[in-house]
N, C-alpha and C positions, 0 to 999 in steps of 0.2 A: 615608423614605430610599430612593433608586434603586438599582437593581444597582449600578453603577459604584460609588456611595458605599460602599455593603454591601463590596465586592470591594479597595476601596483601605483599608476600614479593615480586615478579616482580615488582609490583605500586613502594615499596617502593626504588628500585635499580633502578627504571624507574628514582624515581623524582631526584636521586640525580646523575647520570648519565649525565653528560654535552654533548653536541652535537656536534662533531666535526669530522672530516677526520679518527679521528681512531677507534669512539666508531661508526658510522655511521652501522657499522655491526651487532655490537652487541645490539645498539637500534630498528632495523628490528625485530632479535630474538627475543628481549625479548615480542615486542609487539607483535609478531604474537602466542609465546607462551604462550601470556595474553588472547588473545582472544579466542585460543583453550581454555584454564581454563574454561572459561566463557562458553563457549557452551557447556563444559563437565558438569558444576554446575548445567546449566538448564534444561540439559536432566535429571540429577538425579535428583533432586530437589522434594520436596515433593509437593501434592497438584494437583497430578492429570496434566496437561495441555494436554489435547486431546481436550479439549474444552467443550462446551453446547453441549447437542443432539438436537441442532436447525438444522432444513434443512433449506438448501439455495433455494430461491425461488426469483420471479419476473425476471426483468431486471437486477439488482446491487443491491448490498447489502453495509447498511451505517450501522458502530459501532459507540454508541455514550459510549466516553470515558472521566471520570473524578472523582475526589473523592468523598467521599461518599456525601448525601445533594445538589449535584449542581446542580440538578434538571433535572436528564436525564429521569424520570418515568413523570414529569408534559411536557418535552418539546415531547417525545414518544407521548403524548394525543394531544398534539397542532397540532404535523403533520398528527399523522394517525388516529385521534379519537381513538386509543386503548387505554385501562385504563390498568396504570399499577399501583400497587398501590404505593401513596405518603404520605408524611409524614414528621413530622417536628423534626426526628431525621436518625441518621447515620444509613445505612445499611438497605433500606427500602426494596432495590428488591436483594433479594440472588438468583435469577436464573435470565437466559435471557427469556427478555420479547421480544416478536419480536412484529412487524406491520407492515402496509405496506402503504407507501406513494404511492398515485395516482396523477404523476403530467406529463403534455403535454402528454397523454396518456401512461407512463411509470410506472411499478411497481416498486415500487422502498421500499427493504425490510430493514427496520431501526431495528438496535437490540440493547434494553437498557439492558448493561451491569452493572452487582454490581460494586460495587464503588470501583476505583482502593487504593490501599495504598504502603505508600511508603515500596520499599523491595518485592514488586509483583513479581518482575523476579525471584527473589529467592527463591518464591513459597507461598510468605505470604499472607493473607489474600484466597482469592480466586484467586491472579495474574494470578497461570499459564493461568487459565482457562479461564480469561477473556480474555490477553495475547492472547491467540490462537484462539479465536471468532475474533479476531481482525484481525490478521495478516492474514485470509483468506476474508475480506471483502474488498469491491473495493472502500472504503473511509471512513478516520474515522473521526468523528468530536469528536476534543477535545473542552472539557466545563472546564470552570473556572470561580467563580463567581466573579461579575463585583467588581473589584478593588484590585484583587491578581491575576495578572498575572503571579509572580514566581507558582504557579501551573502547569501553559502550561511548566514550563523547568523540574519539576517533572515527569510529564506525560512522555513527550519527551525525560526523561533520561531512565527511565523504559524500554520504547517498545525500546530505542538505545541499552541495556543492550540485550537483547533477540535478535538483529537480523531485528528488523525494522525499515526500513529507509523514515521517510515521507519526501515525498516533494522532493525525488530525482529519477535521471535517474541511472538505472544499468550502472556498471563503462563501458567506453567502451576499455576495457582490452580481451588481449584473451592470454592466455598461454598452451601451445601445447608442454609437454613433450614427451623426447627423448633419447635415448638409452648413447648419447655423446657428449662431444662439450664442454661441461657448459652452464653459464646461457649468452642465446646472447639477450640484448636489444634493441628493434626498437622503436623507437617513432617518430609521424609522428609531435610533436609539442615539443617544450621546456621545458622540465622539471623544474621547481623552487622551489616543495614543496618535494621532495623525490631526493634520490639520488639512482644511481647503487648498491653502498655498501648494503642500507636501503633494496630495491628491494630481493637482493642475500641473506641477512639475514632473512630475512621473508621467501622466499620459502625453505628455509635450515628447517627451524621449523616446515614443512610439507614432509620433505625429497625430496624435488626438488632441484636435485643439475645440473639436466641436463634441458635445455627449451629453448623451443623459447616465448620470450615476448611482444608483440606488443600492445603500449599503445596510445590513440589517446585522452588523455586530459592531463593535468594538475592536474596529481591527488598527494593526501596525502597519508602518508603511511597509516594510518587505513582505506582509500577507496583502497588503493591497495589490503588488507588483505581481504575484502571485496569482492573481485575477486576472492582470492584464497578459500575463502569460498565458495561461491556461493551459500548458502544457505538461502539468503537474501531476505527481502519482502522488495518490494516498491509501499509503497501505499500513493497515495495524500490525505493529511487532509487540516482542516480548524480550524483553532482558532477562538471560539466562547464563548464571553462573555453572560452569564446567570443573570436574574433579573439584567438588563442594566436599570433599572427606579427608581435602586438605584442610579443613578447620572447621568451627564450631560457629562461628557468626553467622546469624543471617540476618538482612535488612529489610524492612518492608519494599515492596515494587519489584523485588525482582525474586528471578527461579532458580532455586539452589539442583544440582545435579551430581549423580557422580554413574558413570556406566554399571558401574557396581552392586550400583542399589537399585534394585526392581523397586522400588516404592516410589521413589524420587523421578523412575520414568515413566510408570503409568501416569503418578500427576501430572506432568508436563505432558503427556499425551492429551488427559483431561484439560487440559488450558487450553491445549491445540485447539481441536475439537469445538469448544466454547468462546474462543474469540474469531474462529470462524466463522460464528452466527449459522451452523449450518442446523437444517430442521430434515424428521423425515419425514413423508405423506407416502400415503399409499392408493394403491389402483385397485379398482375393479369393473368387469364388465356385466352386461346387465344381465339380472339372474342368477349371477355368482355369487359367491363370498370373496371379499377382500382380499389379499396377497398381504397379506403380513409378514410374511418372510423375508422378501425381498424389496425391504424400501427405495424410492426416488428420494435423493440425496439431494435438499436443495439451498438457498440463501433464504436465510428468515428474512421477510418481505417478499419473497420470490410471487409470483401468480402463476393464474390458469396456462395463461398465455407460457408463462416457462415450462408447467409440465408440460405443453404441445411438443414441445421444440423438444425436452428432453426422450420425448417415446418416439415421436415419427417425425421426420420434417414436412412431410404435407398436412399433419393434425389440424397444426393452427391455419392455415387455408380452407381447410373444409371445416370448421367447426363452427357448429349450432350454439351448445350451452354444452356446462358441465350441470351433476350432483355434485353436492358434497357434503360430508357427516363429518363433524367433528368441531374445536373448538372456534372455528374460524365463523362460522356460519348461526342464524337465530334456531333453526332446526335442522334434523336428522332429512337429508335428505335434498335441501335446499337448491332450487336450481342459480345457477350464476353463472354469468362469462366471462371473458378473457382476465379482464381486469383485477378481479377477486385477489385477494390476496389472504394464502393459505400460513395456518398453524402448525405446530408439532404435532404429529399422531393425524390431521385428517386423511379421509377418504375420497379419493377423487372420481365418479365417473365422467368419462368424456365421451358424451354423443358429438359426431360427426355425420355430415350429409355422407 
């Protein structure tokens, strides 16, 4: 029997399977040996997925994701001025076109993606490959043209199928197998979406039959399975409606667009920009004045430790302490090390042996 066989008969003893104190075990297994299927289909799977031979460059990198014609090669021109070519049929860009947005002095590298189609995870069309451009980018924006939003649950079933979870926190699960005992569960909060049983069935399908569990939300069993994989992307997107000046609705959650209107793409610039959590800091050496002009572009939460790596790579090997000015710190001037973690607007110096 093939994967696919193996995968449509678990679905189908899934759906008719009733949920109660005694199957509660056996619906753990069956789903956790769903998900294995699935991630064995799409490592074999035809069609390549290693990805574009795009380099990653700038500050973050934004995938714009959606079917073929939504317009990811004209809104590509709108943000970064790169021409990528358009046209008023399907399948216009067969490779990744990349550019690069310049916005609050951030580089910020947008990559239009071929047009996804449904069955991508599976390897159709160009999926894997877009698939994998995707899942290493630090934001993806899904496009749907304005007035089909079941597209955005397309997209979204897609990249759910391979492993990518937008718009979520990695589970805060930790499982630490052990020689004996069985399976002991901790949870520092009330479980109401999974049970013990559910839990002990799922890590049986991974041959965990001895652990410790320590779970600190309220999760589902397919977020728990999630854990036990760990092989998971979580990356924040944005649902963005395309050619929005075909009509007058807008709904909360999502970003109305039309190439047309410079207003509608500076905002969506600003959203970029702001759900990338990116901050600037700045440098200076001793005895100087600051660099104001040319900000270090970083991750809010980012540290010392990231500026090193960002100005030199032998910094953080030889590094003493930093100063630092600004909101991050209790005064002007503040010595700290690696660890520190900087605000919008600080000043960094870094003394080095």
């Amino acid at each position: 029997m093939g994967i696919r066989e193996k995968i449509k008969e678990i679905e189908e003893e899934l759906s008719k399977t009733k949920k109660n104190k005694a199957t509660e075990k056996h619906i753990g297994l069956l789903t956790a040996r769903l998900a294995k299927l699935k991630r064995e289909m799409m490592q074999k799977s035809k069609g390549g997925g290693s990805g574009f031979a795009v380099k990653k460059s700038g500050d973050a990198t934004v995938a714009l994701i959606g079917f073929p014609s939504v317009g990811k090669s004209s809104l590509l021109s709108a943000l970064t001025g790169k021409k990528s070519e358009a046209a008023h049929y399907a399948f216009t860009t067969l490779s990744c076109i990349p550019g690069t947005l310049i916005y609050k002095k951030a580089k910020i590298q947008i990559l239009d993606l071929p047009g996804i189609i449904e069955g991508a995870h599976e390897g159709k069309g160009r999926g894997r490959e877009v698939i994998a451009a995707a899942r290493s980018s630090d934001l993806i924006l899904m496009l749907a043209e304005y007035g089909h939003p079941e597209q955005f649950k397309k997209i979204e079933r897609e990249l759910y199928e391979v492993g990518i979870r937008l718009n979520q926190q990695k589970p805060n699960i930790k499982i630490s197998k052990k020689s004996k005992g069985g399976i002991v569960i901790h949870s520092s909060v009330k479980l109401t979406k999974i049970s013990a049983e559910e839990i002990k069935g799922a890590l049986s399908a991974y041959g965990i039959f001895n652990a410790d569990v320590s779970i600190h939300e309220d999760v589902e069993l397919e977020r728990f399975i999630d854990a036990i994989e760990s092989n998971r992307a979580y990356i924040p997107a944005l649902k963005v409606f395309t050619k929005a000046d075909l009509g007058e609705e807008r709904l909360p959650g999502y970003i109305y667009i039309s190439v047309f209107d410079k207003e509608s793409i500076e905002k969506l610039k600003e959203e970029i920009y702001r759900r990338l959590n990116l901050i600037r800091v700045y440098t200076k050496r001793k005895g100087e004045e600051a660099d104001l002009e040319e900000p270090l572009i970083i991750k809010k939460g980012s540290t010392i430790a990231t500026v090193c790596e960002k100005l030199h790579r032998d910094l953080k090997e030889n590094f003493r302490y930093a100063l630092v000015w600004g909101k991050s710190v209790k005064f002007p001037g503040q010595r700290v090390g690696l660890e520190h973690q900087l605000e919008e607007g600080d000043v960094v110096q870094i003394v080095a042996r």
